[in-house]
PQR file of N, CA, C, O and H, with PARSE charges and radii, in Angstrom:
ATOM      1  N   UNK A   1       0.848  -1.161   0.000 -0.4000 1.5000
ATOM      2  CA  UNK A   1       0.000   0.000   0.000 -0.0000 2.0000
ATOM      3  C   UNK A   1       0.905   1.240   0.000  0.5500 1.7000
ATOM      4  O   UNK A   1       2.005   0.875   0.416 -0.5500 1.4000
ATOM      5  N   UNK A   2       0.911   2.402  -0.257 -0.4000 1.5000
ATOM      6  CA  UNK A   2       1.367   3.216  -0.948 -0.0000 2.0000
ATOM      7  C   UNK A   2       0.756   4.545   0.007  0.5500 1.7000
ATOM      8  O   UNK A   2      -0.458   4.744  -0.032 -0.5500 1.4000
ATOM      9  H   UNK A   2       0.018   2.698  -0.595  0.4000 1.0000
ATOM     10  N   UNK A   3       1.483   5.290   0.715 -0.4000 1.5000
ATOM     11  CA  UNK A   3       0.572   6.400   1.557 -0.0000 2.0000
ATOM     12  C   UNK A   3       0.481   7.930   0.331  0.5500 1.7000
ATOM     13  O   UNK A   3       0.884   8.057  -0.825 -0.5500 1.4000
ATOM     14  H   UNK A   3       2.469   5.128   0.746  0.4000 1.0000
ATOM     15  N   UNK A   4       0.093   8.442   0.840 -0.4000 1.5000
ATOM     16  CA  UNK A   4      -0.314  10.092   0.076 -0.0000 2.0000
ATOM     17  C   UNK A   4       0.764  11.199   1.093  0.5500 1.7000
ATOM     18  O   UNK A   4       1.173  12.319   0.789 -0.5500 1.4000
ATOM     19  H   UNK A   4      -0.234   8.338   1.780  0.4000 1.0000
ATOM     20  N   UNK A   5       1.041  10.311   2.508 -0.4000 1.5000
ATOM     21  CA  UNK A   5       1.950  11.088   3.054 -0.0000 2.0000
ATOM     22  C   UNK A   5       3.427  11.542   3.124  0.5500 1.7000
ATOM     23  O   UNK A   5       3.890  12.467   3.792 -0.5500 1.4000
ATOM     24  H   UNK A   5       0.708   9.401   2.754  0.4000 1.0000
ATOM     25  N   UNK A   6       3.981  10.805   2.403 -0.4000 1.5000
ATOM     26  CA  UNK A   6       5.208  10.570   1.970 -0.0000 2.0000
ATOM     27  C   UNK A   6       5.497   9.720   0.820  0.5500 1.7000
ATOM     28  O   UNK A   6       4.627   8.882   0.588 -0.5500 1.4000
ATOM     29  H   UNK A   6       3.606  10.054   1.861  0.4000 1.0000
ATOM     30  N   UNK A   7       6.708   9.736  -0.109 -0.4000 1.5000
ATOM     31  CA  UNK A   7       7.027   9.065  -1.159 -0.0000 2.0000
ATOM     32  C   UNK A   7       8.034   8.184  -0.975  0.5500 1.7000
ATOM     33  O   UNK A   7       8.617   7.712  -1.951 -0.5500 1.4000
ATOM     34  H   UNK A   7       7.416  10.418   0.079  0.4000 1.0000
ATOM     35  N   UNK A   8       8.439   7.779   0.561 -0.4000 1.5000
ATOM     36  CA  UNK A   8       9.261   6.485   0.820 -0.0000 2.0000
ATOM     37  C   UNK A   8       8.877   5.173  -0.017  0.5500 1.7000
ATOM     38  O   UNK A   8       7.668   4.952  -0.092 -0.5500 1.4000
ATOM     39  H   UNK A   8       7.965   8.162   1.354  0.4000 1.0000
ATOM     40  N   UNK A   9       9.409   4.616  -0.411 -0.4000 1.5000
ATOM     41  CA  UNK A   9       9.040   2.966  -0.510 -0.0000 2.0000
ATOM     42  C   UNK A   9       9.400   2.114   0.799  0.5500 1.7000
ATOM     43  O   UNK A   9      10.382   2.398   1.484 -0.5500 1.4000
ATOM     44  H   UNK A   9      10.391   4.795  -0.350  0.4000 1.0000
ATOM     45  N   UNK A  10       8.605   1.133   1.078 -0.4000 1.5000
ATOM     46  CA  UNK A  10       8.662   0.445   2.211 -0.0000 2.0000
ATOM     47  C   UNK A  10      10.265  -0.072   2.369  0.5500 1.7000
ATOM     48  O   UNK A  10      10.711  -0.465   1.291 -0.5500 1.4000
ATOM     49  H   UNK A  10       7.807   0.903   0.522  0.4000 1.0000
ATOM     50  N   UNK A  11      10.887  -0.125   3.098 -0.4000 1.5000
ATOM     51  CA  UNK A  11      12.146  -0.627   3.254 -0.0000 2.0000
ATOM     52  C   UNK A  11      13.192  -0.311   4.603  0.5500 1.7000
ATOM     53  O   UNK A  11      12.951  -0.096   5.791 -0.5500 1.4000
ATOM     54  H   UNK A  11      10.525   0.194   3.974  0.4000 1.0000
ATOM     55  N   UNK A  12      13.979  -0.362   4.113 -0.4000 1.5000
ATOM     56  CA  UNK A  12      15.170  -0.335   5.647 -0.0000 2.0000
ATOM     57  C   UNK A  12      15.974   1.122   5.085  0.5500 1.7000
ATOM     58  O   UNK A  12      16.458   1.191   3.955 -0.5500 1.4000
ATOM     59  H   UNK A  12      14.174  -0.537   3.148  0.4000 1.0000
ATOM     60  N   UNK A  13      16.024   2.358   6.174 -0.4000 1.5000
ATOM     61  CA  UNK A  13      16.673   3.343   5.481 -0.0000 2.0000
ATOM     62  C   UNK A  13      17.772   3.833   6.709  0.5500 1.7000
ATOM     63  O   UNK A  13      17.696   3.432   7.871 -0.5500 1.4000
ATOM     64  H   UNK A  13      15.631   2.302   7.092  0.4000 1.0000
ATOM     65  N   UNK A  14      18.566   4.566   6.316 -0.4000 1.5000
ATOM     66  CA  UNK A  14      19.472   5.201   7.159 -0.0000 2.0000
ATOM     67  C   UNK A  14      19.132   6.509   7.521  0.5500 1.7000
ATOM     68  O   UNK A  14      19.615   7.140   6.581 -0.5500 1.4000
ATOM     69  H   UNK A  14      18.627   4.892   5.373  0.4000 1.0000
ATOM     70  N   UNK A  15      18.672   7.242   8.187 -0.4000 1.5000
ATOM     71  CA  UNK A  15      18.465   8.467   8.748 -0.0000 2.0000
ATOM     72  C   UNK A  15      18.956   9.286   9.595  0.5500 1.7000
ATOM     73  O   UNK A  15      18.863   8.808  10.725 -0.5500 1.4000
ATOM     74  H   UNK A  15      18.279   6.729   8.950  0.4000 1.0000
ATOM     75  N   UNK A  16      19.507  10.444   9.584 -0.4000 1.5000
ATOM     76  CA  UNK A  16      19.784  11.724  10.455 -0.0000 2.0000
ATOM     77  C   UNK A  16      18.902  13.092  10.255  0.5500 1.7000
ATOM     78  O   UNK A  16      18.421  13.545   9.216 -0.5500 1.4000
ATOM     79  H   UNK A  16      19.583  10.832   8.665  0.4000 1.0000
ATOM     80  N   UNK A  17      18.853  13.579  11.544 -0.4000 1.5000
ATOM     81  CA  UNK A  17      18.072  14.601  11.501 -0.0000 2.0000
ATOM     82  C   UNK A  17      18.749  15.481  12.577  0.5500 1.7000
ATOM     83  O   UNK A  17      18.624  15.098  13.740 -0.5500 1.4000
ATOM     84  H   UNK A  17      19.243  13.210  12.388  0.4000 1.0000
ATOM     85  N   UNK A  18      19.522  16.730  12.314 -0.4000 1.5000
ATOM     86  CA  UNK A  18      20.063  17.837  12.875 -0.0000 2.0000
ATOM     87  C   UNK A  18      21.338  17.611  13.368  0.5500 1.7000
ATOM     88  O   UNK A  18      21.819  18.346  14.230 -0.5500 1.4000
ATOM     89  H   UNK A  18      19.624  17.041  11.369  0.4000 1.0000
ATOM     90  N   UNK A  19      21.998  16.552  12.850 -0.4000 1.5000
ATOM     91  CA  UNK A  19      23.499  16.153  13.349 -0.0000 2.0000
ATOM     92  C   UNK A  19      23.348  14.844  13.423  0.5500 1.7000
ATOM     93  O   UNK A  19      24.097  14.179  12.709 -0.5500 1.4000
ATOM     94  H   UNK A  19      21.607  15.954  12.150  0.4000 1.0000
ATOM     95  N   UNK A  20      22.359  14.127  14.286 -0.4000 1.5000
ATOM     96  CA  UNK A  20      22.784  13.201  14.672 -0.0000 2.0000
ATOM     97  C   UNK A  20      23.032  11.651  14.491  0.5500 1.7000
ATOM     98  O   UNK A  20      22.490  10.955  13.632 -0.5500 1.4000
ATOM     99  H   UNK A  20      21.750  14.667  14.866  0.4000 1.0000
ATOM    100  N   UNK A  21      23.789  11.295  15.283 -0.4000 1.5000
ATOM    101  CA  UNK A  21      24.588  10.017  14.282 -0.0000 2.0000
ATOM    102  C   UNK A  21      23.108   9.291  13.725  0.5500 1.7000
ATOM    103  O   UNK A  21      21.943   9.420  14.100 -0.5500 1.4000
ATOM    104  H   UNK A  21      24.229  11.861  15.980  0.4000 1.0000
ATOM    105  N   UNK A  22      23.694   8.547  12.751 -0.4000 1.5000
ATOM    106  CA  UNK A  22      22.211   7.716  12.029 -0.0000 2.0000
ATOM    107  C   UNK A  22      21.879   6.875  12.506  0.5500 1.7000
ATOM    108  O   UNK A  22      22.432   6.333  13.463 -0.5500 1.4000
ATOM    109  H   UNK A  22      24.640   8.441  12.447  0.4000 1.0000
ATOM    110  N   UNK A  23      21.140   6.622  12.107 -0.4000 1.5000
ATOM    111  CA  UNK A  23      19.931   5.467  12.797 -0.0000 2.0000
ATOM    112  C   UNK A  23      18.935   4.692  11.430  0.5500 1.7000
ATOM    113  O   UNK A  23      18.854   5.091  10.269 -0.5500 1.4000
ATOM    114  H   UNK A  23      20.690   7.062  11.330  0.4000 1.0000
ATOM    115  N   UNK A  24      18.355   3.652  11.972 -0.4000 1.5000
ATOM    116  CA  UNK A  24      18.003   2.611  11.091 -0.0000 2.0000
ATOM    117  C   UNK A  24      16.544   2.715  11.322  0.5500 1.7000
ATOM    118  O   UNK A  24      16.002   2.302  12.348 -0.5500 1.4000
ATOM    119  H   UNK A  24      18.421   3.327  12.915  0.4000 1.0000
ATOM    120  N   UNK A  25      15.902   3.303  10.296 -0.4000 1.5000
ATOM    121  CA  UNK A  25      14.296   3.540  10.306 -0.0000 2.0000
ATOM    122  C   UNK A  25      13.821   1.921   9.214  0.5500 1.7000
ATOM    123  O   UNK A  25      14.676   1.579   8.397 -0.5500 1.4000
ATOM    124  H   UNK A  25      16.342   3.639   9.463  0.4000 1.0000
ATOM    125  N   UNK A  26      12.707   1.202   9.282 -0.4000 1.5000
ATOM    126  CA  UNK A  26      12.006   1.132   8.717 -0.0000 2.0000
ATOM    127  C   UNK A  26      10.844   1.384   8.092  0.5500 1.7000
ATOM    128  O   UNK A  26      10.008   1.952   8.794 -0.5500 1.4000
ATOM    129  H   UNK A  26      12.012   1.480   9.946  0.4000 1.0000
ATOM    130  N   UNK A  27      10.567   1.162   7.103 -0.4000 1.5000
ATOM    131  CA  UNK A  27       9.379   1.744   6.546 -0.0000 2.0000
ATOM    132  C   UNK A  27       8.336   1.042   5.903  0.5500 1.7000
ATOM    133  O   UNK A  27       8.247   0.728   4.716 -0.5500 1.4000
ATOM    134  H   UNK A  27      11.245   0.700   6.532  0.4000 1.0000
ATOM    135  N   UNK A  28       7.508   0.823   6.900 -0.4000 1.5000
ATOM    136  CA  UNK A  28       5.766  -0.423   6.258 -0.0000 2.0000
ATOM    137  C   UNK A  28       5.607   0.125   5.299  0.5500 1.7000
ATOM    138  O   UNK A  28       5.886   1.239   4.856 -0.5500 1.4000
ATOM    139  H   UNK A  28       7.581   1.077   7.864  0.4000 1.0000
ATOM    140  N   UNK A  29       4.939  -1.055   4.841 -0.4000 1.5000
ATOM    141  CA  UNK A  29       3.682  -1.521   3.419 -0.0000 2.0000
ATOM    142  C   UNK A  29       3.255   0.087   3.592  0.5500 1.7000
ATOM    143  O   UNK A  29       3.734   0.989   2.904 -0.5500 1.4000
ATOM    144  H   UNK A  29       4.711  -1.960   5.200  0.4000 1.0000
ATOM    145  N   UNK A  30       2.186   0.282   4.726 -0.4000 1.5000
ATOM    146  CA  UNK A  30       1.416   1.485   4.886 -0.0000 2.0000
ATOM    147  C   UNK A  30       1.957   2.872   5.009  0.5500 1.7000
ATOM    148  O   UNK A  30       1.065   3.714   4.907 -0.5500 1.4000
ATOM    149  H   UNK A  30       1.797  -0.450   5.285  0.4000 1.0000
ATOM    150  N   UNK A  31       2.962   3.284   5.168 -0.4000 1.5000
ATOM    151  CA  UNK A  31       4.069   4.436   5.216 -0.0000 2.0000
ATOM    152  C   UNK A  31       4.498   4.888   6.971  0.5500 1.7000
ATOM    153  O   UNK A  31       5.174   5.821   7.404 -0.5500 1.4000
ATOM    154  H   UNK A  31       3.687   2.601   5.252  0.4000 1.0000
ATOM    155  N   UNK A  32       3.848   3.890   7.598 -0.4000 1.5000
ATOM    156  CA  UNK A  32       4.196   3.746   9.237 -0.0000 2.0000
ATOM    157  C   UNK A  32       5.653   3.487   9.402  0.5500 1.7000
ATOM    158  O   UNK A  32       6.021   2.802   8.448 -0.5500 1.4000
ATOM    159  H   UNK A  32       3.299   3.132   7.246  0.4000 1.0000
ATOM    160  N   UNK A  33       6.439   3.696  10.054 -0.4000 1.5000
ATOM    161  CA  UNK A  33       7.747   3.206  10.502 -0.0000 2.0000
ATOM    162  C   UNK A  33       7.840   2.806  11.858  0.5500 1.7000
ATOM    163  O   UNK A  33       7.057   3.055  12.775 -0.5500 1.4000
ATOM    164  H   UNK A  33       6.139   4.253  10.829  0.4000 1.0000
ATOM    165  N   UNK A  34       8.930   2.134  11.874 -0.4000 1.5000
ATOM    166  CA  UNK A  34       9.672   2.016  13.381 -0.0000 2.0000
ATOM    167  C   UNK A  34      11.217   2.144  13.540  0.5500 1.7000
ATOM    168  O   UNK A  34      11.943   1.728  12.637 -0.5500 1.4000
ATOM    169  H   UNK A  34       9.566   1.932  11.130  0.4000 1.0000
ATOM    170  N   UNK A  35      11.725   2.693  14.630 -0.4000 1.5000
ATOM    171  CA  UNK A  35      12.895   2.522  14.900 -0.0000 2.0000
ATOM    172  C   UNK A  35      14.161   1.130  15.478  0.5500 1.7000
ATOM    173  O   UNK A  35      14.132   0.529  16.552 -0.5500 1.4000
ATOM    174  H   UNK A  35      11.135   3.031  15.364  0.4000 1.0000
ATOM    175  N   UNK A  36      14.945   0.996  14.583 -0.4000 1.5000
ATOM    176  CA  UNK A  36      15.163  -0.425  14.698 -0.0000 2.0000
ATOM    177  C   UNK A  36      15.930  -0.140  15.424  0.5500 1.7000
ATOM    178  O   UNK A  36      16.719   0.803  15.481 -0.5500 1.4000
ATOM    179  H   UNK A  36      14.968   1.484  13.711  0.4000 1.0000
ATOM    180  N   UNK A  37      15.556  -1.702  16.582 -0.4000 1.5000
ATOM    181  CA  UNK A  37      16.199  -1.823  18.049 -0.0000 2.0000
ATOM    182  C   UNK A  37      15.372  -1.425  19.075  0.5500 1.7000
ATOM    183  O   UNK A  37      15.523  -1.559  20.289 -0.5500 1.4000
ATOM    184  H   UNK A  37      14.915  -2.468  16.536  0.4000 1.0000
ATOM    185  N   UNK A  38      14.496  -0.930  18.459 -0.4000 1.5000
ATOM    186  CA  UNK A  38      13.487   0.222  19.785 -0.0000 2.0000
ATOM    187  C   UNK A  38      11.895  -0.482  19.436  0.5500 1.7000
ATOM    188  O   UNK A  38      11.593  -1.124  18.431 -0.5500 1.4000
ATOM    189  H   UNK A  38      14.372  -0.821  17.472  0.4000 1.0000
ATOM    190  N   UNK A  39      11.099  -0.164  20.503 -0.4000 1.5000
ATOM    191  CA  UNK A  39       9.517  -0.201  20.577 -0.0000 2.0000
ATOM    192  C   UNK A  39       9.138   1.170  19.818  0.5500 1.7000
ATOM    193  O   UNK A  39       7.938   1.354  19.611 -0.5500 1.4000
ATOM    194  H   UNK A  39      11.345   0.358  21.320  0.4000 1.0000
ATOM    195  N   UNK A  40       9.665   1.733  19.568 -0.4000 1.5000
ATOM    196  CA  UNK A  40       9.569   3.260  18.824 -0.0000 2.0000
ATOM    197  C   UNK A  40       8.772   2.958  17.436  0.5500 1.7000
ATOM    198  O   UNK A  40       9.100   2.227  16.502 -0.5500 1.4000
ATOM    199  H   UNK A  40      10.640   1.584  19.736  0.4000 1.0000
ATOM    200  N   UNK A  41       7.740   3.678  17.595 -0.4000 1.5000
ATOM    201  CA  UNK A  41       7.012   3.659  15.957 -0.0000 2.0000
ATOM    202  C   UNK A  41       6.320   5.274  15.426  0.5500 1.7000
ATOM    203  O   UNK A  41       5.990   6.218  16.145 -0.5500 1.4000
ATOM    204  H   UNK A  41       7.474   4.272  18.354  0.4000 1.0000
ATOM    205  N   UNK A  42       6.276   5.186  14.337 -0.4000 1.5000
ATOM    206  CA  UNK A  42       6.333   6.416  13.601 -0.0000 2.0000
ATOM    207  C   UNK A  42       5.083   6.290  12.778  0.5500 1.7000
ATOM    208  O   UNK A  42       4.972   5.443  11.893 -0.5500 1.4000
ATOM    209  H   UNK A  42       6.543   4.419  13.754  0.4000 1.0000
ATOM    210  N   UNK A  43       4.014   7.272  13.133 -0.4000 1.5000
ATOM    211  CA  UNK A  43       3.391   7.435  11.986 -0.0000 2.0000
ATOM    212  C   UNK A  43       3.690   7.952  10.876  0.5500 1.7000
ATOM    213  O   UNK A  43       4.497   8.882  10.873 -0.5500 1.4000
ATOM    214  H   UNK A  43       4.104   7.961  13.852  0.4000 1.0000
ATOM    215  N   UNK A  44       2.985   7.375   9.368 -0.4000 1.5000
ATOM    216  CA  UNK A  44       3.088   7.903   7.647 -0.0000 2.0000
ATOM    217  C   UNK A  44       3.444   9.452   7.893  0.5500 1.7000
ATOM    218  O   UNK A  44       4.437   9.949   7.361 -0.5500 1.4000
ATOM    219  H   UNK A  44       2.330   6.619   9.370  0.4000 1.0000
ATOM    220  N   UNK A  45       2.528  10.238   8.780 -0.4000 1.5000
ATOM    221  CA  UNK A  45       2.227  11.455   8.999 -0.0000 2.0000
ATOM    222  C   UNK A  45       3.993  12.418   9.708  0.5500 1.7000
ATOM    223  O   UNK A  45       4.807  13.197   9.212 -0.5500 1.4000
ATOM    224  H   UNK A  45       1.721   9.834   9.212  0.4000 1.0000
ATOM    225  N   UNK A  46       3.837  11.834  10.872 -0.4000 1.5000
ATOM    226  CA  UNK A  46       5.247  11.572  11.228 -0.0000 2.0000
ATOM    227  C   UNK A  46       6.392  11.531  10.311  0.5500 1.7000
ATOM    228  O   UNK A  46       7.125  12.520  10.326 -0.5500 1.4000
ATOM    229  H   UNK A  46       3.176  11.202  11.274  0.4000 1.0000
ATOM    230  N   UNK A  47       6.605  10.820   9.725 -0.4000 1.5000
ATOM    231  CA  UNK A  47       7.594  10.651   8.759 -0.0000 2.0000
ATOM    232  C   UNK A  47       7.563  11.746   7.606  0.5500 1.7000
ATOM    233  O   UNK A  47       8.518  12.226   6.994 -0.5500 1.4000
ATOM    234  H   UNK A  47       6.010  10.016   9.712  0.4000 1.0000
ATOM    235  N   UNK A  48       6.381  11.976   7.493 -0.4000 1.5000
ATOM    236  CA  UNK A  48       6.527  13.104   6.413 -0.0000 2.0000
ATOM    237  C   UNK A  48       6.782  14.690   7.294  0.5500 1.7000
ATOM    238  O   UNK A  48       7.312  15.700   6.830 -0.5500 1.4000
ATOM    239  H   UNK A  48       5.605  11.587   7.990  0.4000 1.0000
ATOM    240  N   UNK A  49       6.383  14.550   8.267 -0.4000 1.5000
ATOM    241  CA  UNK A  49       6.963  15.833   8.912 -0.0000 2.0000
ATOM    242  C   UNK A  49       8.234  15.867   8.938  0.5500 1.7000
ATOM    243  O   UNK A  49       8.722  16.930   8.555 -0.5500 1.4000
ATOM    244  H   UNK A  49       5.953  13.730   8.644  0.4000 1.0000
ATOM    245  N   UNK A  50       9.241  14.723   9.396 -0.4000 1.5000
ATOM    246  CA  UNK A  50      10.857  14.351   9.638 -0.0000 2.0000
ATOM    247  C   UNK A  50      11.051  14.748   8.005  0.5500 1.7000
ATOM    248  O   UNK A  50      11.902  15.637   8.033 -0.5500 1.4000
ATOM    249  H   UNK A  50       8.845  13.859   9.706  0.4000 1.0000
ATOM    250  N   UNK A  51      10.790  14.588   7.042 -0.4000 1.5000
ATOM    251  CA  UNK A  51      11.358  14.894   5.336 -0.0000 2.0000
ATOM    252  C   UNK A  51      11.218  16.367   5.486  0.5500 1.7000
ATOM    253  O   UNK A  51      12.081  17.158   5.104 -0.5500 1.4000
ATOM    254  H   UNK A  51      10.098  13.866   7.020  0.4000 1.0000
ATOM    255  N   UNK A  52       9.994  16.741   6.110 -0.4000 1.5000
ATOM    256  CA  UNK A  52       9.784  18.592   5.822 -0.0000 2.0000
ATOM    257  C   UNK A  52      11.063  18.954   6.696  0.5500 1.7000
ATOM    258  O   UNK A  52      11.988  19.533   6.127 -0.5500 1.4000
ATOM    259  H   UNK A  52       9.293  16.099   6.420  0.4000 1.0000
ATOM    260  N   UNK A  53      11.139  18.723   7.703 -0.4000 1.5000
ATOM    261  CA  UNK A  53      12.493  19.496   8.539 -0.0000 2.0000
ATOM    262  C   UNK A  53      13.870  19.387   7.778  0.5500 1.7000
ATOM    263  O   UNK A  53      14.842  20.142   7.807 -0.5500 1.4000
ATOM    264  H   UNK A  53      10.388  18.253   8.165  0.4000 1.0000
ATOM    265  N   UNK A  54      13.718  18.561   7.292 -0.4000 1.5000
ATOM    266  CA  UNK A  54      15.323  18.061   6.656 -0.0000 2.0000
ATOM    267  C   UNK A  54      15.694  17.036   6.967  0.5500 1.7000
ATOM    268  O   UNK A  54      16.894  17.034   7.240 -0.5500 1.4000
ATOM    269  H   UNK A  54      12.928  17.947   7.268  0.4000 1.0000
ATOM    270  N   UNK A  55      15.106  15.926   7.080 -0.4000 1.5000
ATOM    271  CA  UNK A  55      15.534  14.626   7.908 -0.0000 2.0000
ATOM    272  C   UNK A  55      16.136  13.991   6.897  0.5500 1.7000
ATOM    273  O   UNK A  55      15.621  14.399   5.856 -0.5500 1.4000
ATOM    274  H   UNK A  55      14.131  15.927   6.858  0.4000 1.0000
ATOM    275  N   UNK A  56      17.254  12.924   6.600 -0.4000 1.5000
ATOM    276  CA  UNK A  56      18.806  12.768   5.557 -0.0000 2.0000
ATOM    277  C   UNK A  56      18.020  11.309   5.520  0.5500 1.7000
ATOM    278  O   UNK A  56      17.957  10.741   6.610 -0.5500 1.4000
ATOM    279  H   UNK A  56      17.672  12.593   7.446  0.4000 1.0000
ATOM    280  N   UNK A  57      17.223  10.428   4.037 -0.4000 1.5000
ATOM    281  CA  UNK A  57      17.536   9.232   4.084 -0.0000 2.0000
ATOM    282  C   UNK A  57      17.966   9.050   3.467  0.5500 1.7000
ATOM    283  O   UNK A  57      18.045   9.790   2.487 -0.5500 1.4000
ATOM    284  H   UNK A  57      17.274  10.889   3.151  0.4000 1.0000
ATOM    285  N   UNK A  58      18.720   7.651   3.594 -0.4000 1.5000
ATOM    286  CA  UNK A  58      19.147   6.743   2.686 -0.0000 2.0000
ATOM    287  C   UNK A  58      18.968   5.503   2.240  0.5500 1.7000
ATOM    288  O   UNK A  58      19.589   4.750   2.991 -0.5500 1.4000
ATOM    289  H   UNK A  58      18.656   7.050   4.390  0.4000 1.0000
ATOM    290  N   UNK A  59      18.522   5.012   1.538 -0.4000 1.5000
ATOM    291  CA  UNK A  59      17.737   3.682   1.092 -0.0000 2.0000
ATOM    292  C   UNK A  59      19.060   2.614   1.646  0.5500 1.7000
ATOM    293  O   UNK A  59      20.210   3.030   1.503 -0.5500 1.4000
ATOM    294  H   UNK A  59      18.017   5.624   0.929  0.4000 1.0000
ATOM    295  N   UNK A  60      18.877   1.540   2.137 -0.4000 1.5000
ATOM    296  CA  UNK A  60      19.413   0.605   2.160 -0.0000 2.0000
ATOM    297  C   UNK A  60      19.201  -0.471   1.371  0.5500 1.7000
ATOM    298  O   UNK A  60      18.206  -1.193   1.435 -0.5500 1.4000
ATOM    299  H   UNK A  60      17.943   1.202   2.253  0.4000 1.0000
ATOM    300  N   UNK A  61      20.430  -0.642   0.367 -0.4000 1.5000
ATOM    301  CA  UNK A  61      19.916  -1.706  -0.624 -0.0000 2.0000
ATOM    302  C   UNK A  61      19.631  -3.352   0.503  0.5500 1.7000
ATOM    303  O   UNK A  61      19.949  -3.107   1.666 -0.5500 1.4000
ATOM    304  H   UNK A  61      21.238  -0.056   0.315  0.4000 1.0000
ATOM    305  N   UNK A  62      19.222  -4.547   0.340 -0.4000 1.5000
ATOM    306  CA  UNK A  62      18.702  -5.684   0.506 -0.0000 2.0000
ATOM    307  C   UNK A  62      19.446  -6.216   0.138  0.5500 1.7000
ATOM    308  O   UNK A  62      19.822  -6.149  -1.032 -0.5500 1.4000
ATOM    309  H   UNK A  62      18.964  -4.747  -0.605  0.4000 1.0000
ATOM    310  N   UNK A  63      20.276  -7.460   1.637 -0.4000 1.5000
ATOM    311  CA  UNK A  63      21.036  -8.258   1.182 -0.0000 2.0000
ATOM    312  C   UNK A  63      20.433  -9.098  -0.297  0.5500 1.7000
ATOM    313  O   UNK A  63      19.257  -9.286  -0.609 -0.5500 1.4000
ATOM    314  H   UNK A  63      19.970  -7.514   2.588  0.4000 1.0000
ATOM    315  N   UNK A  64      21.665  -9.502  -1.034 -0.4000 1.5000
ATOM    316  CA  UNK A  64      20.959 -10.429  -2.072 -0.0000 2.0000
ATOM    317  C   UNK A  64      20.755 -11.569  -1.759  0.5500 1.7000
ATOM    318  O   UNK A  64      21.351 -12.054  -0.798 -0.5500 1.4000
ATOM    319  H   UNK A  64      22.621  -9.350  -0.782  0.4000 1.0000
ATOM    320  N   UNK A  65      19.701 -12.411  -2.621 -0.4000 1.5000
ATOM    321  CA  UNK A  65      18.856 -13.479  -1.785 -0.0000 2.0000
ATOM    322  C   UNK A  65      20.053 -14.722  -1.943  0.5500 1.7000
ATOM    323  O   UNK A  65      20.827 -14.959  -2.870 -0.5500 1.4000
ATOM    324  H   UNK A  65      19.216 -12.017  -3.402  0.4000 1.0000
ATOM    325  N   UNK A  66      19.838 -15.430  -0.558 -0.4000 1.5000
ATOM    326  CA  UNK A  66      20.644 -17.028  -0.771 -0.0000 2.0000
ATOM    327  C   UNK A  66      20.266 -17.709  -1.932  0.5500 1.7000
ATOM    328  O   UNK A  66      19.198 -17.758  -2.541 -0.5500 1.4000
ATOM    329  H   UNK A  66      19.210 -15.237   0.195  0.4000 1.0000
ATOM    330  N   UNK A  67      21.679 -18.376  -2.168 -0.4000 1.5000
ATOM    331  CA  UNK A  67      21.945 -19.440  -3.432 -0.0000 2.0000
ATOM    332  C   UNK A  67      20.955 -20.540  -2.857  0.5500 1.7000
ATOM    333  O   UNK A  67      20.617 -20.377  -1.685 -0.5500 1.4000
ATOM    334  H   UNK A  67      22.547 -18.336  -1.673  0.4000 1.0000
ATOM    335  N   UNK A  68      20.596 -21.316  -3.335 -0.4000 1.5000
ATOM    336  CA  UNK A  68      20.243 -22.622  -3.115 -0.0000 2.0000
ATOM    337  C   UNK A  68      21.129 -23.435  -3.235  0.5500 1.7000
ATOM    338  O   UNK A  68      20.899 -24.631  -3.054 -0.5500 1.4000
ATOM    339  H   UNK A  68      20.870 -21.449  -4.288  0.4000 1.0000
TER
END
């Protein structure tokens, strides 16, 4: 699913916002996130406020899949 609130694609990203060291956001199907390592979750809404301030992502490419 695809939000109207942001133009993330669902995935694993790298993020800073005002200096500080990065951190590992994910990003749901629905445009919800959470902070990895943490009970921390982020609304679609949320997240699009963190892009308006200046918040730094970076897509994390996906290990490639095991050989068989």
């Amino acid at each position: 699913m695809k939000t109207d609130m942001h133009d993330l694609a669902p995935g694993y990203y790298w993020y800073s916002q005002d200096g500080d060291p990065y951190c590992v956001l994910h990003v749901h199907d629905n445009g919800n996130a959470s902070l990895m390592g943490t009970e921390a979750h982020v609304t679609a809404h949320d997240v699009a406020v963190m892009i308006e301030k200046g918040c730094v992502f970076s897509w994390i490419e996906p290990p490639p899949a095991a050989s068989a």
